[in-house]
C-alpha positions as CSV (number, residue, x, y, z in Angstrom):
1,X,-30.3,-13.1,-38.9
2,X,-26.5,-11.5,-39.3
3,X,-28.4,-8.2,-37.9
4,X,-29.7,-9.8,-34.5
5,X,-26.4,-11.8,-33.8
6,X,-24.6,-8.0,-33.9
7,X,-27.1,-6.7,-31.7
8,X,-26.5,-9.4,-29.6
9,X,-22.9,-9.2,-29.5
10,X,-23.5,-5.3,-29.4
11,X,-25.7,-5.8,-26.3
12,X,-23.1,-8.5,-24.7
13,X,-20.1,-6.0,-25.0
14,X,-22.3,-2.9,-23.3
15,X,-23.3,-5.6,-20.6
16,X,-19.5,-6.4,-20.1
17,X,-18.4,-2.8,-19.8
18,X,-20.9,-1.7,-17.3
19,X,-20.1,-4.9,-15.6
20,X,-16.1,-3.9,-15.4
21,X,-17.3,-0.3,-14.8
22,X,-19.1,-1.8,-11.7
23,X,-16.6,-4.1,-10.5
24,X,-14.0,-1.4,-11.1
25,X,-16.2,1.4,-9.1
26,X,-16.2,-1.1,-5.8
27,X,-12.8,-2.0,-5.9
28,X,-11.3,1.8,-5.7
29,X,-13.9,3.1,-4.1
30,X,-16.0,1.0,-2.0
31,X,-14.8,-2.1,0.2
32,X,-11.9,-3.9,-0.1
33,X,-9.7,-6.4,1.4
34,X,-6.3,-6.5,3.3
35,X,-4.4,-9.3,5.5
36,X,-2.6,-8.0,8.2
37,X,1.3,-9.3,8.3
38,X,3.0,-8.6,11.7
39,X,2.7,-7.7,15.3
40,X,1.9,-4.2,15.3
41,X,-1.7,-4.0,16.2
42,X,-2.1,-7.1,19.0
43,X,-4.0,-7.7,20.6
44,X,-6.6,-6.0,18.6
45,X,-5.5,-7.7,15.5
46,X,-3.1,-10.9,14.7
47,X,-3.8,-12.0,18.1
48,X,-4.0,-15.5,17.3
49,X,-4.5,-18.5,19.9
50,X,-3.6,-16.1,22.4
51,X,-0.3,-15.0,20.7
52,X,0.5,-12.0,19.1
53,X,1.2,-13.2,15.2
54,X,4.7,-12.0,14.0
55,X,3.8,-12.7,10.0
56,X,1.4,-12.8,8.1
57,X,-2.1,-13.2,9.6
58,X,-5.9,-12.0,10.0
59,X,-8.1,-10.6,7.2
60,X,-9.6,-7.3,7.6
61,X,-12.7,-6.1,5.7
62,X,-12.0,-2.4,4.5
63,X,-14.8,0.2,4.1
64,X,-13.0,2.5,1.7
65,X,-16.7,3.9,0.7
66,X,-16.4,6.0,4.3
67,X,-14.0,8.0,3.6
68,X,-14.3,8.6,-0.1
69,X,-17.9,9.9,0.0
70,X,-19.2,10.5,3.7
71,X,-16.1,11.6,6.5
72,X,-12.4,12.1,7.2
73,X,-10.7,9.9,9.6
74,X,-11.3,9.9,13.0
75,X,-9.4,9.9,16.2
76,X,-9.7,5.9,17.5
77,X,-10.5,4.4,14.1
78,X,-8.2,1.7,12.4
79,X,-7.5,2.3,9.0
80,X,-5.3,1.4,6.1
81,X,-3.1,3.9,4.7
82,X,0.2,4.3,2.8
83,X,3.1,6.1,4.7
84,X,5.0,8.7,2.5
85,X,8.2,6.5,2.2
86,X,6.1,3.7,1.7
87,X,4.4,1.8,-1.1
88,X,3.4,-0.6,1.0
89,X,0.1,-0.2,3.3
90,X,0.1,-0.1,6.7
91,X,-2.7,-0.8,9.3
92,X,-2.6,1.3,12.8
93,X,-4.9,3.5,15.0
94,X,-5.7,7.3,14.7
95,X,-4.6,9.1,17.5
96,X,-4.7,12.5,16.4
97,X,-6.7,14.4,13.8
98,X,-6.3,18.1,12.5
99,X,-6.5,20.8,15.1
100,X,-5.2,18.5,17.8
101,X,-1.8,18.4,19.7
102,X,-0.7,14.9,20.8
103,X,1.9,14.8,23.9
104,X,3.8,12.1,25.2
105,X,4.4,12.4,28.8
106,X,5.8,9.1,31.2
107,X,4.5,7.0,28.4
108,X,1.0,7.9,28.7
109,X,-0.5,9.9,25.3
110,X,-2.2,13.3,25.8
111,X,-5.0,15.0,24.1
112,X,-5.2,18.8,23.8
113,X,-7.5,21.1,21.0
114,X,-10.3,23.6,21.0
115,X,-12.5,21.1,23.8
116,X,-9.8,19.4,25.6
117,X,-6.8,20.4,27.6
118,X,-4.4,17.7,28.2
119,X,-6.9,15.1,28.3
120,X,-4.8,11.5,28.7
121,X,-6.8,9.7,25.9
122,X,-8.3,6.5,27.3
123,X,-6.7,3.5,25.2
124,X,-8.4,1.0,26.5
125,X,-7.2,-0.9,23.4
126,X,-4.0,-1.4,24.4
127,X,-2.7,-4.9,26.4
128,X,-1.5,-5.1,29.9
129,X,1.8,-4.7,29.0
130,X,1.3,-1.2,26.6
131,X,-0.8,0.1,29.5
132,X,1.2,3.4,30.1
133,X,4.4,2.3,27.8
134,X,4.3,4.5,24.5
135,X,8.0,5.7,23.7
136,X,8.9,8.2,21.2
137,X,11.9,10.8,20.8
138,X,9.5,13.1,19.7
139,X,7.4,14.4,23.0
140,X,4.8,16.7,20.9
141,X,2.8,16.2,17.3
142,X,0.9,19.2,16.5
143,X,-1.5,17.8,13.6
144,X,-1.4,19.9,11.1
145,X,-4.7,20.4,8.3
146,X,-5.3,17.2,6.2
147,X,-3.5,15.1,8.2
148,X,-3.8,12.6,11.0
149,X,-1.1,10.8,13.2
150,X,-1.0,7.1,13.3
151,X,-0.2,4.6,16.1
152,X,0.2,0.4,15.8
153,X,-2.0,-0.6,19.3
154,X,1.4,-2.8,20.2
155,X,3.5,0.2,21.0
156,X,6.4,-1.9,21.6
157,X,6.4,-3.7,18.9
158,X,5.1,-1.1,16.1
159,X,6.7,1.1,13.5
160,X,4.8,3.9,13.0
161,X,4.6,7.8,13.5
162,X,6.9,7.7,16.7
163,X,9.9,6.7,13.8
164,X,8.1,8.2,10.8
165,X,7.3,4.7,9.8
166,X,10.8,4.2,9.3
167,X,13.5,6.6,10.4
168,X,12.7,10.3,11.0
169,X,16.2,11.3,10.2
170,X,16.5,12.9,5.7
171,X,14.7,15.0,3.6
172,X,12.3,16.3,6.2
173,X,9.2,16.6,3.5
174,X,9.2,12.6,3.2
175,X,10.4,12.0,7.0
176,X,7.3,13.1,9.0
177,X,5.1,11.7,11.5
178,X,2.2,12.7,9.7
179,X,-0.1,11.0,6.9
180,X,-2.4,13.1,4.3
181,X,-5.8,12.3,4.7
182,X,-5.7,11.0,0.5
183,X,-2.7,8.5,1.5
184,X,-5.8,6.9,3.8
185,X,-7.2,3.9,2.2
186,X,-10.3,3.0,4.0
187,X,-11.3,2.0,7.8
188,X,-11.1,-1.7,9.0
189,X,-14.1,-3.1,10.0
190,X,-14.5,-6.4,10.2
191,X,-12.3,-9.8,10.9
192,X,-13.4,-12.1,8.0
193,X,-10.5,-15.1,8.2
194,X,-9.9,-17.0,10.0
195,X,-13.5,-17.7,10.1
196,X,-13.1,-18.7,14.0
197,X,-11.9,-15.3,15.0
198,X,-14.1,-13.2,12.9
199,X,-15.8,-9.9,14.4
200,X,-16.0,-6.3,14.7
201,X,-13.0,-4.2,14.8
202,X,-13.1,-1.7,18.1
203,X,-13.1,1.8,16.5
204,X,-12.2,3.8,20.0
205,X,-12.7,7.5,21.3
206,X,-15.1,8.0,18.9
207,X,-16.7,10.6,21.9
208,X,-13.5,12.4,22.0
């Protein structure tokens, strides 16, 4: 009797390990979830009643699975991600992946690599009012290998790559517009809370 209650304490322990090796295994590596604080990204997120929400708002399913096991990021996907001055995460657009060069000219963003030169990237993403409006200092980001460059799709209301996601100005190996492809958390995919606004996250220029 003393023998099978071991056993079955033995057997209840082994259960409970691969159980916390599972949960474990899903939460680094598979999906996770994120609420999005702040303006940055209206109106494709935090665009709530028809205002753009200046705390804390939506919740964003995150497919970290994608970029752990099958792809890097690609240009036009939202994703998570953790700025190199940062320890917080942030949530904003791809514009440019390695090879590319990303120009700013009269406030419209340009595209030019191996297929495109100069191509004005079509963000149709962006409100009425960031139609044509994206202002930076800096007018050219060459992307270098591992690395993409990050938008918010509210240019005027967005810290992001344009400022280094905070100042571009210090040690110039932390300041930089750029983010390593391991900093990347995941892609946002889904809306799931409020319940009323849930949907599909645009993923844009995936053609490009």
């Amino acid at each position: 009797m003393i023998k099978d209650d071991e056993q079955s304490w033995g057997s209840f322990v082994l259960e409970m390990v691969i159980l916390l090796a599972i949960v474990l295994c899903v939460r680094f590596y598979v999906f996770q979830f994120f609420r999005v604080s702040g303006p940055s990204m209206c109106p494709t997120l935090n665009q709530l009643d028809g205002e753009c929400e200046s705390g804390k708002g939506e919740f964003v399913f995150v497919n970290e699975f994608l970029y752990h096991f099958i792809k890097d990021p690609q240009r036009g996907e939202v994703v998570v991600f953790r700025p190199p001055t940062e320890k917080t995460y942030y949530i904003k657009r791809v514009i440019g992946v390695p090879g590319d060069t990303i120009t700013i000219n009269d406030g419209k963003v340009y595209l030019t690599n191996d297929q495109y030169d100069e191509l004005e990237l079509p963000e149709e993403y962006l409100s009425a009012v960031n139609q044509g409006r994206t202002i930076t200092q800096q007018k050219v980001f060459t992307i270098p290998e591992d690395h993409v460059l990050l938008f918010g799709d509210n240019r005027n209301q967005s810290l992001d790559a344009r400022q280094c996601f905070k100042s571009c100005y210090g040690d110039v190996n932390e300041n930089t517009p750029f983010v390593h492809e391991d900093k990347v958390k995941g892609r946002a995919e889904f809306v799931i809370w409020p319940f009323w606004t849930a949907r599909w996250i645009e993923q844009a220029n995936a053609d490009l």
